[in-house]
C-alpha positions in Angstrom: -75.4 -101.6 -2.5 -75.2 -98.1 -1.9 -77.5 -95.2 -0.8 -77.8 -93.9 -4.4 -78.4 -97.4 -5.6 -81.2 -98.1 -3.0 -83.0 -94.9 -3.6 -83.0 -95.5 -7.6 -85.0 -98.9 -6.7 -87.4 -97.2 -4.6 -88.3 -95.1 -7.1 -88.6 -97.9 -10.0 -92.2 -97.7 -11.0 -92.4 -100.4 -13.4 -96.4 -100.1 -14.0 -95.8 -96.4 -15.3 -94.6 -95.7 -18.5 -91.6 -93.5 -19.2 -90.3 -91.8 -22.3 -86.7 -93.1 -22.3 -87.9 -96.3 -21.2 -90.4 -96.4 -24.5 -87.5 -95.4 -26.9 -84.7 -97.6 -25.5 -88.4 -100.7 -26.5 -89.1 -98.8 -29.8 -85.1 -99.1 -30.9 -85.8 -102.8 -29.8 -83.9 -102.7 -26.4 -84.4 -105.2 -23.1 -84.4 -102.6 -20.4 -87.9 -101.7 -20.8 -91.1 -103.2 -19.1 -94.7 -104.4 -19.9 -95.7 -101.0 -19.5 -93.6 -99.5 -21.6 -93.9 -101.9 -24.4 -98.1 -101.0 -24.0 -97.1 -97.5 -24.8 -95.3 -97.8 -27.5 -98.1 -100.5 -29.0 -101.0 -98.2 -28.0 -98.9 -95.4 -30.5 -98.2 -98.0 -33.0 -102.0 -98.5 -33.6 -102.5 -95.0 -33.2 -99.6 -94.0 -35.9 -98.1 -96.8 -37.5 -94.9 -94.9 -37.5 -94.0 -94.8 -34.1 -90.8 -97.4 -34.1 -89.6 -95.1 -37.0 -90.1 -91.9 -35.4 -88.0 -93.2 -32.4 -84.9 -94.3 -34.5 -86.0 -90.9 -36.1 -85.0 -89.0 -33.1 -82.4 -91.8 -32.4 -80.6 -90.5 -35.7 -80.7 -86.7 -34.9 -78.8 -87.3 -31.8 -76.0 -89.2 -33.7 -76.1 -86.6 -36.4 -75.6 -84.0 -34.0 -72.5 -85.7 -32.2 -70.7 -86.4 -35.6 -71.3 -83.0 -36.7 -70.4 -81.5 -33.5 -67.1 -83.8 -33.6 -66.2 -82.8 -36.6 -66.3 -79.5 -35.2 -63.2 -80.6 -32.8 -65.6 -80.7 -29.8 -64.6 -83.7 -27.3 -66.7 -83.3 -24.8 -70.2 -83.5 -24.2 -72.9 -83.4 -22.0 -76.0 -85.3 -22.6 -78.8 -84.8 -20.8 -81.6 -87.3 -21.0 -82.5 -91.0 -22.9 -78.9 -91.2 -24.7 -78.2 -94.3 -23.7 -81.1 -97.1 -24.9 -80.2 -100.7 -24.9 -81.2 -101.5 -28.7 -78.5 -99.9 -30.2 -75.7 -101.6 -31.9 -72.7 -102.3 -30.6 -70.5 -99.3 -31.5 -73.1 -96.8 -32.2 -73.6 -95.4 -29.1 -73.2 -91.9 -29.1 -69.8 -91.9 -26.8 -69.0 -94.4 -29.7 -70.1 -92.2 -32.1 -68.0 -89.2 -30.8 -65.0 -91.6 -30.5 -65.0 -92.7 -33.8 -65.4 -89.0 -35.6 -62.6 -88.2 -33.9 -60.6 -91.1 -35.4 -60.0 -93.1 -31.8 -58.9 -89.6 -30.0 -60.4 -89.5 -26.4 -64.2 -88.4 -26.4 -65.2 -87.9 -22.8 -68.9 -87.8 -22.6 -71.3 -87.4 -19.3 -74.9 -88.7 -19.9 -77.2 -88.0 -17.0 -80.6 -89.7 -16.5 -83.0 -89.6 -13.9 -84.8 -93.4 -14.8 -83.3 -96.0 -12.2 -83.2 -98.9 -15.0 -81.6 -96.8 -17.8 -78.9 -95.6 -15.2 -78.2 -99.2 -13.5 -78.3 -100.3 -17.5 -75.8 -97.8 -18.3 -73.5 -98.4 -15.1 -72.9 -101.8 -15.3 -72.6 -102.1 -19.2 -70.9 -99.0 -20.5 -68.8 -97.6 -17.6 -67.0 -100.5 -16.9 -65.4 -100.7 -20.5 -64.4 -97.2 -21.1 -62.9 -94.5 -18.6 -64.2 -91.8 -21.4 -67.6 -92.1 -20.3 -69.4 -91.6 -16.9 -73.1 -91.6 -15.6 -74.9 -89.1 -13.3 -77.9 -89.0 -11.9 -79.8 -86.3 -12.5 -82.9 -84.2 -13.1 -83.1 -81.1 -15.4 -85.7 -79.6 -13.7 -83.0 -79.1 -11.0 -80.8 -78.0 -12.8 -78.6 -76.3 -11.1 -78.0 -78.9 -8.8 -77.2 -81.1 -12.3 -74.4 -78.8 -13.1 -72.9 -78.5 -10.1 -72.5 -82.3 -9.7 -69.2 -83.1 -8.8 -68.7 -85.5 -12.1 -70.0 -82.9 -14.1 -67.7 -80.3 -13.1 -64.6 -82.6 -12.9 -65.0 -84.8 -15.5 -65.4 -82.3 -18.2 -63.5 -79.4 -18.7 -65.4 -76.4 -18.5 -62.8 -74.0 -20.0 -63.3 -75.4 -23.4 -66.0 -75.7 -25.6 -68.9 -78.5 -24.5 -71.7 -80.4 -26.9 -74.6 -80.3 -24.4 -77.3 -82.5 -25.5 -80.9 -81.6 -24.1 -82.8 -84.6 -24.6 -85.6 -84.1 -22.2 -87.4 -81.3 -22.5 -90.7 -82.5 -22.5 -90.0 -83.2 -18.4 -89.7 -79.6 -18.2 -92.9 -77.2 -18.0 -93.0 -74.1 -19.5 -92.3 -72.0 -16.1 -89.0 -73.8 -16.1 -88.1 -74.2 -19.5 -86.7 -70.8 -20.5 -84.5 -70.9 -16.9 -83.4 -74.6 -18.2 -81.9 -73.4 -21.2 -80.3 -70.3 -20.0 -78.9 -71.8 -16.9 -77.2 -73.7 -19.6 -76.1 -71.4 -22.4 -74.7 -69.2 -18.8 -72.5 -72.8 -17.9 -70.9 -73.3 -21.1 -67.5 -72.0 -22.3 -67.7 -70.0 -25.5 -68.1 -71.9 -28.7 -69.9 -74.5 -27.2 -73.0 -76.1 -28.8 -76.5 -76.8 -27.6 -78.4 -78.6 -29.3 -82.7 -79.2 -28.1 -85.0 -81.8 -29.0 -88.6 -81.0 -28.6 -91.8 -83.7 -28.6 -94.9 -81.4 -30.7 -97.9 -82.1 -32.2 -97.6 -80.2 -34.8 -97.7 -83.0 -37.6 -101.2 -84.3 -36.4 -104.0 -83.5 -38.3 -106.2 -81.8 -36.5 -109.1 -84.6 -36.3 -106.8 -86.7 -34.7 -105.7 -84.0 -32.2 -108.3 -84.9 -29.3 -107.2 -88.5 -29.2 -103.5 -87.9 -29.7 -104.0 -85.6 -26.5 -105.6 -88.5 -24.9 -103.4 -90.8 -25.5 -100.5 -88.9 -24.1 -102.5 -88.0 -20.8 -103.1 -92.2 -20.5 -99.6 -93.2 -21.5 -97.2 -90.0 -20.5 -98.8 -87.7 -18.1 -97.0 -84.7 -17.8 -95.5 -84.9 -21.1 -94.8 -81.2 -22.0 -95.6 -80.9 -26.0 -94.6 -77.5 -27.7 -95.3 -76.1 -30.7 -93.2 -74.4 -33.5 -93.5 -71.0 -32.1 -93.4 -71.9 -28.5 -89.5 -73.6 -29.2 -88.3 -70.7 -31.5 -89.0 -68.3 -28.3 -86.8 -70.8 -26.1 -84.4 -70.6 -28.9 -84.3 -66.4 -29.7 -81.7 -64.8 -29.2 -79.3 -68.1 -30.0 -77.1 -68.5 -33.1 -79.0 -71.8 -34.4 -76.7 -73.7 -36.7 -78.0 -74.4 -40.3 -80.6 -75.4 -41.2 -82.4 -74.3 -37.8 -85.1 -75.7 -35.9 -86.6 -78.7 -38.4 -88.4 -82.1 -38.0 -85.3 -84.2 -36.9 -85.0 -86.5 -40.3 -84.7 -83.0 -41.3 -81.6 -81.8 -39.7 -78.2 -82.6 -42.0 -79.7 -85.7 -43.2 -76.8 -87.7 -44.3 -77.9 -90.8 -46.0 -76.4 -93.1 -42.7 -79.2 -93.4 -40.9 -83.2 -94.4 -42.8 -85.7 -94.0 -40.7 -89.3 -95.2 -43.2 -90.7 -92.0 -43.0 -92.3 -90.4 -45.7 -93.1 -87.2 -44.3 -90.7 -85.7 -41.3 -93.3 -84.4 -39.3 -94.3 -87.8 -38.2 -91.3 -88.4 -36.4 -93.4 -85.9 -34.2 -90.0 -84.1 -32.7 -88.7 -80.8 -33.4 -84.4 -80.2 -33.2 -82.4 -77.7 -33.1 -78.7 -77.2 -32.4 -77.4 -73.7 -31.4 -73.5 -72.2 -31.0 -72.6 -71.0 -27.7 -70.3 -67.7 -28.8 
């Protein structure tokens, strides 16, 4: 076992909750814990839409891949929970990628920062294709992310790049706006960048004290951002039709149903931007 692998146990906190641990349980994966599974029941009684606002979110990152690949980008960068266990077989989004491109090489980086979603992803996805690789990383250090040696080697950084930025709500506000141009400054032109953003902007406000609650029990340190606070992330960027929407929202394409009769109760915000 190696240094990296040793460290990645120490920090396995399996009492605490975690965001990409609660989707990979909500899309009805095994690399989740009691915890996590408490979470997402504690939201299901809350909002009885909470396994449908994960596949929700689920379905907006799979959108974005396709259209991006259709695009004739082959390369991405995904940056947060891209990678949960309860997916299909085949429809991972390095699948995903593959597959729009009719079989051509996709090569796709995901990083994570959770120990079980990376040991998850190393010793199930890795070993079958050489397209795909795992990093460990934070975004909240981001330039240490993109100067990780698989990051800059793997991809190719003269042409364009899908980056993914799945995490946000790890980031607070003093670093968010550095996060996203420290990115946008990295990629090659006619890249694409697409942000998906955790609000509360769908609540009602009589529920707003608990929801708030709730997150501080369940997610502590979840950053939550409203409409206006993403759009000022977002100025100044060439946001690709139809803009920043609820995530059912965004090019829905008939593939993917996610039971929800109003998008704002998938509860996140996404966007995808070109890089000129």
């Amino acid at each position: 076992m190696n240094e990296r692998a040793i460290r990645n146990l120490a920090r396995l906190d399996m009492s605490q909750a975690r965001i990409t641990r609660m989707l990979d349980a909500a899309a009805g994966g095994k690399n989740n814990f009691v915890a996590d599974r408490e979470a997402v029941r504690r939201y299901d009684e809350a909002t009885p839409v909470t396994t449908a606002a994960a596949r929700a979110v689920l379905g907006f990152l799979a959108r974005v891949v396709r259209h991006l690949a259709l695009a004739g980008v082959d390369q991405y960068l995904i940056i947060g929970s891209g990678v949960p266990s309860g997916l299909p077989t085949g429809h991972q989004l390095h699948d995903i990628a593959r597959d729009t491109l009719h079989g051509a090489e996709a090569r796709v980086v995901y990083v994570e920062n959770d120990p079980m979603v990376l040991a998850n992803a190393r010793a199930t996805i890795e070993p079958v294709t050489d397209a795909m690789r795992v990093v460990e990383g934070d975004v909240r250090q981001i330039e240490e992310l993109l100067s990780d040696r698989v990051v800059r080697t793997f991809l190719d950084w003269d042409r364009p790049v899908g980056m993914l930025l799945v995490t946000m709500h790890g980031v607070g506000d003093e670093h968010a706006g550095h996060v996203i141009k420290c990115l946008c400054h990295a990629a090659p032109a006619n890249s694409y960048l697409a942000l998906l953003q955790t609000t509360f902007d769908g609540i009602p406000p009589e529920l707003l004290p608990a929801a708030r609650e709730l997150l501080a029990m369940t997610l502590p340190g979840h950053a939550i951002r409203d409409r206006a606070e993403v759009t000022a992330l977002l100025d100044g960027l060439d946001l690709v039709a139809p803009g920043l929407v609820w995530v059912p929202e965004w090019r829905p394409d008939g593939a993917e149903t996610t039971c929800l009769e109003q998008p704002s109760t998938s509860g996140n915000y996404g966007a995808v931007a070109r890089l000129i």
